[in-house]
N, C-alpha and C positions, 0 to 999 in steps of 0.2 A: 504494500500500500504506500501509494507516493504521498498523499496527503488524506485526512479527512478532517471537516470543519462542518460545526452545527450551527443552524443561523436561527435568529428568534425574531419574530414578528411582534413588536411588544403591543399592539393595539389590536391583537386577538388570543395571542399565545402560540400561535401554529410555529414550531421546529422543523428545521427543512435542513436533512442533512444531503453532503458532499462525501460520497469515500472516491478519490482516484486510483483506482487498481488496474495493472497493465491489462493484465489475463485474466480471461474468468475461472480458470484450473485455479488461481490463486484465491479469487475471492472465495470458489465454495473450500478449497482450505483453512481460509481462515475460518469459514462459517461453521466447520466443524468445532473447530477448538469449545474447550471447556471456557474458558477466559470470554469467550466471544458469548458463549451462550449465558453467561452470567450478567455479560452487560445489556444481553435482547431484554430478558429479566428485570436488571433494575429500568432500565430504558421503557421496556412494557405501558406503565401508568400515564408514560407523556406522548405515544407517539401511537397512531395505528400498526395494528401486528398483524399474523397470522397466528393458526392454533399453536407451532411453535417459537413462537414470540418473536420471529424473527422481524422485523419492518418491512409493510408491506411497502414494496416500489413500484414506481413507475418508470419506464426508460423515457429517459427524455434526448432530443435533439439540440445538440450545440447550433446556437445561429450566429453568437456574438462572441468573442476572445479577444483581451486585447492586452 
């Protein structure tokens, strides 16, 4: 993981995170880890999941980098 950064909307609450991972072989390695699944867990009560807590996503499309 080259970076990840959580951003907070303070005039609703909504959390909107960023992980940059090269490979996907890498992100579900990490999604295994014990480490990772403890923080779906504390992470859980602020963010929408799935049944295993992981976050649910959305793929989304870069339009702007600057």
């Amino acid at each position: 993981m080259r970076s990840y950064s959580i951003f907070l909307d303070e005039a609703d609450g909504t959390l909107f995170a960023i992980a940059e991972i090269e490979h996907i072989e890498a992100r579900e390695s990490i999604a295994r880890t014990e480490v990772c699944k403890r923080w779906w867990k504390f992470m859980a009560p602020l963010m929408e999941v799935n049944q295993d807590d992981s976050p649910c996503t959305v793929a989304l499309r870069k339009v702007f980098e600057l």
